[in-house]
N, C-alpha and C positions, 0 to 999 in steps of 0.2 A: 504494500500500500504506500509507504514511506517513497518505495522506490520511484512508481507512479506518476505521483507529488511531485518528486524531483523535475522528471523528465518532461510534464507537463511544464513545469517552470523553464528550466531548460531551451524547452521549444517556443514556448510565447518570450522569453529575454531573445531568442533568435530572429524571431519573426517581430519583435521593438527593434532593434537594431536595425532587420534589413529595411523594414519601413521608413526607418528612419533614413535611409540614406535612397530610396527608390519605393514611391513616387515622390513620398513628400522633400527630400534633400533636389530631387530633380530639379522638382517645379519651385522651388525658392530659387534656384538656377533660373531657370527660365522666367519667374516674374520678376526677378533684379534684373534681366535682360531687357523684358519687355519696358518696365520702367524707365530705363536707359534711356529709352529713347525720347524722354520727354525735352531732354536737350533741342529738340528738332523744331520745339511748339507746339500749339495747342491744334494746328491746323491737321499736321502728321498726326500726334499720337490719337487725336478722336477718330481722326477719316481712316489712318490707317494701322493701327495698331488694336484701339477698341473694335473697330468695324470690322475686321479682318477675326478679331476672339468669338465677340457677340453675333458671328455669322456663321461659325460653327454648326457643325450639323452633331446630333445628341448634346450639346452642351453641358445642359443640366444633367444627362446621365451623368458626363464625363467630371463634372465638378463632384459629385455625391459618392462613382466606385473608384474612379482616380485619386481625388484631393479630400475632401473632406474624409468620407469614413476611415481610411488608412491613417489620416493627421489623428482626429478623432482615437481610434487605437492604440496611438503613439502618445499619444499626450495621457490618454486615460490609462497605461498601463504605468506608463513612467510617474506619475502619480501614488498609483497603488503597492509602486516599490518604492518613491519616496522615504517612507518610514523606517527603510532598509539600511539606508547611508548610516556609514561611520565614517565620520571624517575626525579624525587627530591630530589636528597637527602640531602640538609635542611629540607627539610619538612617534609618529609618521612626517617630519618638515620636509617632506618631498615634494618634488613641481608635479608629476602623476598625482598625488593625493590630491591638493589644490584644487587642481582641473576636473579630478572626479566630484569634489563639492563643488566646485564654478557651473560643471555642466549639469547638475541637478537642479539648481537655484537660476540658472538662467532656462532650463525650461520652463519653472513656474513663473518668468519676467516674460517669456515668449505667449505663453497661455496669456497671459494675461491683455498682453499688447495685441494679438488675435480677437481678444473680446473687441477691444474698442476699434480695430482697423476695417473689422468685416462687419462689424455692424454701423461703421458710420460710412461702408462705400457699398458691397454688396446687399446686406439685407437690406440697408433705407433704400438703396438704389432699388427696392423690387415696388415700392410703392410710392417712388418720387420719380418723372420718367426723364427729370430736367437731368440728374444725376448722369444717368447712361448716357446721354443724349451728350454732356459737358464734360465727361470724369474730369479732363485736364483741370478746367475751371472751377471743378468743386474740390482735389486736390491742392488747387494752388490758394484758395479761400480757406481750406481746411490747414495747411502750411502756413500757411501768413501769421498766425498765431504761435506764437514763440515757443509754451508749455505743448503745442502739438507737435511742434517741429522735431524740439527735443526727444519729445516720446517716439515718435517717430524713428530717429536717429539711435535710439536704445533699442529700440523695437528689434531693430536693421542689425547692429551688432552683437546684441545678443545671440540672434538666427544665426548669423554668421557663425559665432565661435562656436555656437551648439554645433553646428555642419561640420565643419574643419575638425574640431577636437573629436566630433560624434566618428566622425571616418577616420582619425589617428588609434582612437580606442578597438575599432571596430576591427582594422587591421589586426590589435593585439588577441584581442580574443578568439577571432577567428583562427586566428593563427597562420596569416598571413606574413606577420613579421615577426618572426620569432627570434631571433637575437635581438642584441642592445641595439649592433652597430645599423640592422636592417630597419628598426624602432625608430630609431635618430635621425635616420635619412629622409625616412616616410613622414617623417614628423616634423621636419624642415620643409619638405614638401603641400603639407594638408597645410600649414604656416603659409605661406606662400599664396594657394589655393583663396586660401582665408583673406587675406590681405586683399588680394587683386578682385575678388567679390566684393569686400565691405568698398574699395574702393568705389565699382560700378554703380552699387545700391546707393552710396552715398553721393554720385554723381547725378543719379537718378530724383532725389531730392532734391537738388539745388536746382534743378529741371523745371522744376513746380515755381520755384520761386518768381516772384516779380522780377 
C-alpha cells in the first residue's frame, strides 16, 4: 500500500514537472514572444498579432486542454506539496537550497499575478468587446499606472526564474545531468535562457508604454 502511495506521488511530481516545462513553460515562450511585439504599435499588434490568435480555429478548446487545465494542474499540485518544503539554510547555506525555496515562493507570487492578469485582460475581455477589439490600448491604460506596471514586471520575472531554474532542476532529477560538472554547464545555460527571456518580456512592457 505504502509502496502504491509512493509511486503515485512519484508519477504526479513527474507529470508537475513535465507540465511544467511543456505546455505551460512553452506558451510563457511564446506569449513573451507575442508580447514583443508590441514594440511595432498599436496598429501591428491589434491587426496583426491579436487578429491572427483570436482567428484561431478551436481556440477556446485550445486555451482550456492546452493552457489552462495543465497550468491549472501545475499550480494546484505544487501547492499541495507546498507544505513539503524544508528549506534550512543554516544547515543547508547552499545556492541549490535557496533556489528550491525561491522556486516554491515565487510560484505562489506567479499564482497570484495570474489572478489579476487574466482577469483584468481575458475574463473582463469576455464581456467588454472594446477590450479585444483595443488589447494594445487597454494594456497601455492598464500600464500607465505605476503599482501595475511594477506588478507586472514581478509578475514577468518571477515566471521567468520559475522556467529557467524549473528546467535547471528538472534536468537534475530526471537525470539528465548527472555530475556536478554537466549540472554547472546546464545551469549557466537555463541562466542564460532566463536572462535573454526576462529580457524580451521586459521589452514587451515598455511596448505598452506611452
Amino acid at each position: 500500500m505504502t509502496a502504491s502511495i509512493e509511486n503515485s506521488h512519484f508519477l504526479l511530481r513527474r507529470l508537475h514537472s513535465l507540465l511544467g516545462l511543456v505546455p505551460v513553460g512553452a506558451f510563457l515562450v511564446f506569449h513573451l514572444w507575442e508580447n514583443s511585439q508590441s514594440r511595432f504599435g498599436a496598429a501591428h499588434y491589434n491587426g496583426e498579432v491579436v487578429a491572427f490568435l483570436q482567428g484561431m480555429n478551436y481556440l477556446t478548446v485550445i486555451e482550456l486542454l492546452v493552457i489552462a487545465l495543465p497550468l491549472a494542474f501545475h499550480a494546484g499540485y505544487g501547492l499541495l506539496i507546498l507544505p513539503q518544503m524544508r528549506l534550512e539554510p543554516r544547515r543547508y547555506p547552499y545556492a541549490r537550497n535557496w533556489l528550491y525555496g525561491l522556486q516554491r515562493v515565487s510560484g505562489v507570487g506567479i499564482l497570484l499575478f495570474l489572478l489579476v492578469h487574466v482577469g483584468t485582460t481575458r475574463i473582463q475581455g469576455l464581456w467588454q468587446p472594446a477590450i479585444r477589439a483595443d488589447l494594445y490600448g487597454h494594456m497601455q491604460a492598464l500600464l500607465s499606472e505605476p503599482w501595475m506596471l511594477g506588478l507586472y514586471a514581478a509578475g514577468l520575472l518571477l515566471s521567468v526564474f520559475h522556467l529557467a531554474n524549473g528546467l535547471a532542476t528538472m534536468g537534475i532529477v530526471w537525470g539528465l545531468t548527472a555530475s556536478v560538472q554537466a549540472q554547472r554547464i546546464f545551469g549557466y545555460g537555463c541562466l542564460t535562457f532566463g536572462l535573454v527571456l526576462a529580457a524580451i518580456g521586459i521589452q514587451g512592457l515598455l511596448g505598452f508604454l506611452p
